[in-house]
C-alpha angles and dihedrals in degrees: 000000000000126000104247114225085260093056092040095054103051127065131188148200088274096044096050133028122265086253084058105234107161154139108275113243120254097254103044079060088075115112115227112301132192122202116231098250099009128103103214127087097227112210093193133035103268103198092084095055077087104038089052122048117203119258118259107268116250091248091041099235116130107166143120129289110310120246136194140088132302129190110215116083088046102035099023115175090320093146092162105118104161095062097036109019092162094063110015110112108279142129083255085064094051094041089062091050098050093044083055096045087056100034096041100056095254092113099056082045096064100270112122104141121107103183120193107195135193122337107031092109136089113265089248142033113253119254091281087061095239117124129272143213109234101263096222095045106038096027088162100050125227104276084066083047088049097043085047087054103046087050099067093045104272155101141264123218128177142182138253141177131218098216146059080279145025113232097267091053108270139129108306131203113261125203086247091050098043089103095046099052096041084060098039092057081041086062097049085054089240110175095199140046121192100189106195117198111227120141099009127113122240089246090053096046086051089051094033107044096060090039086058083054099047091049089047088065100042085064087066083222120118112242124172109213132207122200130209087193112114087037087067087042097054099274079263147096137281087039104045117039101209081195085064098039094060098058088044104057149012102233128342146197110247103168133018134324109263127238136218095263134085094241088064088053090053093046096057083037095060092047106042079045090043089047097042088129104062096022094049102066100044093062118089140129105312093022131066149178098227116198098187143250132355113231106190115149100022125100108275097063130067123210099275092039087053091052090042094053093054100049091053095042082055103049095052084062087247126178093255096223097163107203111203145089109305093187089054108025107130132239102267100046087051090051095052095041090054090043097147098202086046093059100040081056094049098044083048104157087222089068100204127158123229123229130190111266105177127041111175128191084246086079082246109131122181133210146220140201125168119221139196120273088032098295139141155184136221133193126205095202114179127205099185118106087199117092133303115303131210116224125202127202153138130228079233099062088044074056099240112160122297113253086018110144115202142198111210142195134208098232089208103024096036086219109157122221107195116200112013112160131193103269098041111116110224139169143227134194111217115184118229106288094356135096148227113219129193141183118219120205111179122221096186135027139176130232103302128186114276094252094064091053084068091062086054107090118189104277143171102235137263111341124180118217123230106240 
């Protein structure tokens, strides 16, 4: 029998070796298309996105983007508690959070996750091998911190290391010891794994990161799990198979750990924008690029860079794990970081990922995401440090379809814009280093190809959301 296009274009752990050397599928094979009306340079042939279902991933979560907290860029391995009992890396530490992301309005927004990361272990395993929580730090274990978690509504991820070691120096996962600690995070009833890559080899990273999976889903708990894997193989093909890689795991890091400065933000910004082409069309509900932390309220970012961090990182459809001080964070961070509209964006069913689409020699670069329903949304990102600078477009030169009429809505303002169509000329002030986002809802569209009727759910009509 004949492979159908489904079965032609995906590949798995059993079809391709773990380095991932194979034929290339016959429709990553595509040249850039663009669609005629439609503003968006499509790399594969879209149509059989919905012919062809994804596979259900190994450890069955197929949601959007995930969202919560994680410790590590804010707190990092700081264990001295004695000296600094308020921020070292404790339960007490992850209580606190999880009493803020109830109390302080984060958990009825989307975020859930609360993500302990690297050092909160004993500096060896117990005399059955298996790991261990730092018994000063973390008296009560993680299954009370998880209990305590669940009960307030919310989820539990940890973190792991494919190696001899994790990279702060504590007990690693082995590949002997893959099962065991995936039951053993199954037991504590942990709903995230973050599973880092020091001290381990390429060849064991290609052996050890779908045995995690597999072991995940033996548990019979579900456990999303994040990869540092094709950020320890170059981010890029050949040596990562982002066709792989998304059966084999839920998000994953593919570029450096980002810092608390603005030029960090711009580094992994210029190479998930320069690799667009590969990184795009891996990304989808269940399986994401993941660029790292948002650190939002925390020292290295000014106002206009916080608001610009997380547009872009909405817009790339990215998992938003804010990493910052939930009982001090100010006003505005907050108020960037609970933006509802920004969030709706970002959680978008379609799962899509954005790309840039303009890059002007006025250092101004613009952004697109398409949405459900038909939607979209556009960012007006700057990277002068002059002044503010006015900006001047049309929907007709971002290549949206020709007689469309829009509502739109400022993402951070909430200024609403009624009856835009396709050829008006219109103009946006975006501050140095800063944005102006919108979100575009069309109320009426021309006759557009088959394939773009299946990204219109039935709606209501244009809503705007109260900011």
């Amino acid at each position: 029998m004949r492979a159908t296009p489904c079965e032609r274009g995906r590949a798995g752990p059993g079809r391709a070796g773990a380095d991932g050397r194979r034929s290339v599928p016959r429709r990553q094979r595509w040249g850039r298309r663009r669609w005629a009306g439609w503003p968006w340079p499509w790399p594969w042939p879209w149509p059989w996105l919905w012919l062809c279902p994804p596979r259900p991933w190994r450890t069955g979560w197929r949601s959007p983007p995930p969202m919560g907290w994680l410790a590590w860029e804010r707190f990092r391995c700081n264990v001295d508690c004695r000296a600094d009992p308020r921020n070292c890396i404790s339960e007490t530490l992850f209580f606190e959070m999880a009493d803020r992301l109830v109390e302080d309005g984060w958990r009825e927004l989307g975020y859930e996750y609360i993500n302990i990361d690297d050092c909160w272990s004993a500096k060896k395993r117990d005399a059955m091998g298996r790991l261990v929580p730092d018994p000063e730090r973390f008296p009560s274990g993680i299954k009370a911190l998880a209990d305590y978690v669940h009960a307030r509504g919310l989820k539990l991820g940890i973190y792991g290391d494919l190696g001899t070691l994790t990279c702060g120096g504590y007990p690693g996962t082995t590949l002997d010891r893959v099962k065991q600690d995936a039951q053993r995070f199954a037991e504590w009833g942990v709903d995230m794994l973050k599973l880092d890559g020091c001290y381990s080899s390429g060849e064991e990273q290609a052996e050890g990161y779908p045995e995690m999976a597999r072991a995940l889903n033996a548990t019979g708990r579900p456990i999303v799990y994040s990869c540092s894997w094709p950020a320890y193989q170059g981010g890029l093909p050949p040596k990562v198979n982002y066709t792989i890689l998304a059966e084999v795991c839920n998000l994953w890091r593919n570029y450096d750990d980002i810092q608390d400065s603005w030029d960090s933000v711009l580094s992994i910004l210029d190479w998930f924008s320069a690799n667009q082409d590969v990184l795009q069309p891996a990304a989808g509900p269940g399986h994401w690029n993941d660029p790292d932390m948002l650190i939002i309220g925390n020292f290295g970012l000014s106002y206009e860079q916080s608001r610009s961090q997380m547009a872009l990182w909405t817009v790339m459809a990215a998992p938003l794990l804010m990493s910052t001080d939930l009982r001090t964070i100010s006003p505005s961070a907050k108020e960037i970081l609970q933006n509802r509209l920004m969030i709706q964006i970002n959680q978008d069913p379609l799962g899509i990922q954005g790309r840039r689409i303009v890059k002007e020699k006025t250092h101004i670069e613009v952004f697109l995401r398409p949405l459900s329903q038909a939607a979209s949304a556009l960012v007006f990102f700057s990277r002068r440090t002059d002044m503010p600078f006015r900006y001047t477009t049309s929907l007709a030169k971002l290549h949206f379809p020709e007689d469309a009429v829009y509502e739109v809505q400022d993402v951070y303002s909430g200024k609403i814009i009624s009856g835009l169509k396709t050829g008006d000329s219109f103009s946006v002030v975006i501050n140095p280093s800063g944005v102006v986002m919108w979100y575009l809802y069309p109320t009426v569209l021309p006759a557009q190809p088959w394939h773009l009727l299946r990204q219109q759910a039935p709606s209501e009509g244009f809503r705007p959301v109260l900011l």
